[in-house]
C-alpha positions in Angstrom: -40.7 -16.0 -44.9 -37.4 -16.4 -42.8 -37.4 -19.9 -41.1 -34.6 -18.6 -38.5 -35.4 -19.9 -34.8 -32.9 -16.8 -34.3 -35.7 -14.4 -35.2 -38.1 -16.1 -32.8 -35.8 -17.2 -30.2 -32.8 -14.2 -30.0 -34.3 -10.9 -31.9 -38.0 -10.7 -30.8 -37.7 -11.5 -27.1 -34.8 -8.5 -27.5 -36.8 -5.7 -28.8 -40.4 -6.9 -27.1 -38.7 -7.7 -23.3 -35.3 -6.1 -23.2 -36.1 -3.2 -24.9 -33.3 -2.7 -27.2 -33.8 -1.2 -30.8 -32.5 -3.4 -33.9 -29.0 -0.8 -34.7 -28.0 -1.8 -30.7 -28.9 -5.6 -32.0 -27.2 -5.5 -35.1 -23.8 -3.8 -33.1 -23.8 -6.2 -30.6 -22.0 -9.5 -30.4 -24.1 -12.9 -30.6 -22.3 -13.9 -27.6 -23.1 -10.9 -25.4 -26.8 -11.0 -27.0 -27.3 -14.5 -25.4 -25.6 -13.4 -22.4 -28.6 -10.6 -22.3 -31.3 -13.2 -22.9 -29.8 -15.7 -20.3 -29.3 -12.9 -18.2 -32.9 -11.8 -18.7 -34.6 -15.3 -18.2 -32.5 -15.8 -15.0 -34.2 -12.5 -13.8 -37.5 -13.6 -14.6 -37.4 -17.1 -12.7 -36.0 -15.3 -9.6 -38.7 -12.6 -9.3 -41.4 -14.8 -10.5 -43.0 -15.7 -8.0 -41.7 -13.1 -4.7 -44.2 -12.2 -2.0 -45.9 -15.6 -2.1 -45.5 -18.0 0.9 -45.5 -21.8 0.9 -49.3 -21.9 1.8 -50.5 -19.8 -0.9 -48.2 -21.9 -3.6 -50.0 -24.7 -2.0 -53.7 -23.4 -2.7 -52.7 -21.9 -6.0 -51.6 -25.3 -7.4 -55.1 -27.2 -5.8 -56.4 -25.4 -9.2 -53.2 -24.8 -11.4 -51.1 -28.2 -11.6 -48.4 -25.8 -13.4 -47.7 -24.0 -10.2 -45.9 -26.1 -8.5 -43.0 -26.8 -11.0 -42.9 -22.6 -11.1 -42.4 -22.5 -7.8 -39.6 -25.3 -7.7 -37.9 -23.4 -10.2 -38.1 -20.5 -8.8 -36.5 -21.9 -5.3 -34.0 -23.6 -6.7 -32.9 -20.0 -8.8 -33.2 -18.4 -5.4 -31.2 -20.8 -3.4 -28.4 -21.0 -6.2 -28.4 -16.9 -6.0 -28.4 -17.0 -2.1 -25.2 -19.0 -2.2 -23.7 -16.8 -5.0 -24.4 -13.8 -3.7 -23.1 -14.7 0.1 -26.2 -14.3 1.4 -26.5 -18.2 2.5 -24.1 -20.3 3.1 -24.2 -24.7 1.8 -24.4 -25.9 5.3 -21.5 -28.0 6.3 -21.4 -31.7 7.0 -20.2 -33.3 10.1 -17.7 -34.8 8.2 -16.6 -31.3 7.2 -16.6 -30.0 10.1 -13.6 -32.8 11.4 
């Protein structure tokens, strides 16, 4: 048995949840592979939890503790792709604005 964390961590989540076949796996550079995966978890945290509302994060984690560290996560993803993306902009200090 191979005792890789590559198979577990890089070439399963590959084929199962980006879809790609081994021959594109094998042709593709480690460093644009982890680039996918990053890429892929990134996506995952920011659409994990869309269409819910402060309230309903609020009832949800009454019964799931777990929720509530989700939904930080996934707020602090959004906010950091808000300012990349333009969207929002870091609001400026007094200080800053003299």
């Amino acid at each position: 048995m191979l005792e890789s964390p590559d198979a577990v961590l890089l070439y399963i989540p590959l084929i199962t949840e980006v879809g790609m076949s081994w021959n594109e796996i094998k042709n593709t550079p480690r460093w644009e592979l982890t680039g996918l995966l990053n890429a892929f978890y990134e996506y995952t945290t920011l659409h994990s939890m869309d269409g819910y509302t402060d309230k309903q994060v609020n009832d949800m984690s009454k019964h799931d503790s777990t929720i509530r560290g989700k939904w930080s996560e996934y707020q602090k993803t959004r906010r950091k792709f808000e300012e990349l993306t333009g969207m929002k902009r870091k609001p400026v200090s007094f200080s800053g604005m003299m």
